[in-house]
N, C-alpha and C positions, 0 to 999 in steps of 0.2 A: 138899191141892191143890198141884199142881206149880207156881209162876210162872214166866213168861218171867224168861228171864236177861239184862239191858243192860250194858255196859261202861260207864266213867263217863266224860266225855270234858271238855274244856276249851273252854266255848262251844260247846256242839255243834250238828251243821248242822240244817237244816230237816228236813232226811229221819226224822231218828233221836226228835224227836216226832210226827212223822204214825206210825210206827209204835210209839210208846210210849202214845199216845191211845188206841187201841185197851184196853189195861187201866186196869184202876181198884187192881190192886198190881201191882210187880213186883218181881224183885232185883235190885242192885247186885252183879257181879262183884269180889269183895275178895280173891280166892285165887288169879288169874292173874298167871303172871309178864308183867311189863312188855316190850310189845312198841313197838320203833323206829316212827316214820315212821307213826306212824299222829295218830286226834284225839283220842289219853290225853294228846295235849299240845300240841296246835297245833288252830289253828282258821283257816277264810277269811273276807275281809273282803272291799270291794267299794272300794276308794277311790280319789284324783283318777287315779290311772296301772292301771285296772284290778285285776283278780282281786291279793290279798295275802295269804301263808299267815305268820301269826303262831305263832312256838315254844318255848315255854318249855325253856331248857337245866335237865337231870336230871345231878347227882352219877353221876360214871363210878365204875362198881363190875363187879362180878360180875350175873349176871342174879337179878334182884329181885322179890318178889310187890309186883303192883302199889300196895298198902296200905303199903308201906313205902319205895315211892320218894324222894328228896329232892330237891327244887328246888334249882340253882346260881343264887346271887344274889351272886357277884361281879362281874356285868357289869351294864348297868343295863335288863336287859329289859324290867323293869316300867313304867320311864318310857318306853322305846318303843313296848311296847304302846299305854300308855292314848295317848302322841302319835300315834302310828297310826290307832287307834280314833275320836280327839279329830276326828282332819284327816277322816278318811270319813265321820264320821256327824253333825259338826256343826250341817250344812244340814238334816239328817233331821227330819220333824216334828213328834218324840218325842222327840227325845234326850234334850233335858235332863230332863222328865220323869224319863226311866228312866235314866242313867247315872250320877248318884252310887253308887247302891247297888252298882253293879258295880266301876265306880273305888273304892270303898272294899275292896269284898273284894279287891281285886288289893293296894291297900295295905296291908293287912294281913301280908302274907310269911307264910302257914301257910308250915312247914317242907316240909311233904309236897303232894307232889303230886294226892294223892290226896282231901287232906281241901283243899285248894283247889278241887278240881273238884266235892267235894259241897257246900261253900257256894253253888259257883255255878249247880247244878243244882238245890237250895233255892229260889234267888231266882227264876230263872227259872221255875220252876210255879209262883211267887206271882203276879208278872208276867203268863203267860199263862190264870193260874186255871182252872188242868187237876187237876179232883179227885182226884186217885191219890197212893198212899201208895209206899213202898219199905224194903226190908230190905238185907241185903248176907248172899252167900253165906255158909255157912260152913263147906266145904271146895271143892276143885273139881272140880266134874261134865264128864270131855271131851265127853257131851252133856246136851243139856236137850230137852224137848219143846220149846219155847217161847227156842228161842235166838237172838239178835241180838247175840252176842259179836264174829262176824266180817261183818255186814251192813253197814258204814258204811266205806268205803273212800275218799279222796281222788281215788284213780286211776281208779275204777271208776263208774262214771254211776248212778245213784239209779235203782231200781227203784221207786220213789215217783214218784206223778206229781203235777209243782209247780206248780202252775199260777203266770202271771204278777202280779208285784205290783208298785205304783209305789217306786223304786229311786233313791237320789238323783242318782246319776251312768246311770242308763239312756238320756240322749239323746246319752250318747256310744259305749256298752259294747253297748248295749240290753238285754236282761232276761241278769240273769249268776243259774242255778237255782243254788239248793241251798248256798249259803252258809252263815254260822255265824248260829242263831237271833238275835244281835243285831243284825243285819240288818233283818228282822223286823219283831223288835218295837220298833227305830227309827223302821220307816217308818210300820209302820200302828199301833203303839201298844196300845190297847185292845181291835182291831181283832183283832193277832193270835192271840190266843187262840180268835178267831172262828174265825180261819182256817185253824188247826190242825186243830179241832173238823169243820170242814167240808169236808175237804181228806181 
């Protein structure tokens, strides 16, 4: 049997499990090379001055299969992250709940880009207790039956439809769709995996 193919992403938005719900396996892409500007390494937040795109700087090289990318950690991104993160979701009625686990895999500095974004798409289906499994390619297919390598775009509006949820900063922004799932599962918690499931 053929599985859908997902890219692995950094905090990935709400869209990219509304259609990852749908299977119970899928693959992980390990055999594409590393594309710019996309969510293999940045993710959006919602916090006090609206919409925030968070980005992990990658070691400049020659063009890389995504699997071997390396995270630059001579700046201190990691500490602005989780301060970013810290300042927007503080209020959230989950947070603490769910946020060591995530602050810790940021502290951790996997070398690679890659095995950072599979701890934290790990944690997150524990979080949203979405029963599906995953493999990771192993070479690269330029198509799949079942492709969602180029479905999740920043610039591009969600073909998903989100419905609204209570947002800590929404009585000033009002509903901001399609953020990075720790948004989420800040606000409704336990809830969200509900809401994946039903959505």
């Amino acid at each position: 049997m053929e599985l859908p193919v997902f890219p692995l992403f950094y905090f990935p938005p709400i869209d990219f499990f509304l259609s990852l719900k749908k299977f119970k396996e899928f693959a992980i892409e390990s055999e594409e090379n590393y594309t710019k500007q996309t969510y293999r390494n940045r993710c959006c937040i919602l916090g006090p001055n609206g919409k925030q795109s968070l980005s992990i700087p990658i070691k400049k090289g020659l063009e890389k299969k995504i699997s071997l990318v390396e995270i630059h950690y001579e700046n201190k991104w990691v500490a602005e992250h989780i301060k970013s993160i810290e300042t927007a979701y503080r209020n959230a009625p989950f947070f603490l709940y769910y946020w060591d686990s995530y602050r810790n895999i940021l502290k951790e500095k996997p070398s690679q880009l890659f095995d950072l974004n599979q701890k934290i798409l790990l944690q997150i289906l524990r979080d949203l207790k979405l029963n599906c499994s995953f493999s990771f390619t192993k070479s690269y297919q330029s198509e799949a039956r079942h492709d969602f390598r180029h479905d999740f775009s920043a610039k591009v509006k969600s073909e998903n439809k989100i419905p609204a949820y209570q947002q800590v900063f929404q009585d000033k922004f009002n509903f901001v769709s399609n953020l990075s799932i720790l948004d989420l599962v800040f606000n409704l918690g336990p809830e969200a995996g509900i809401y994946i499931k039903n959505n």
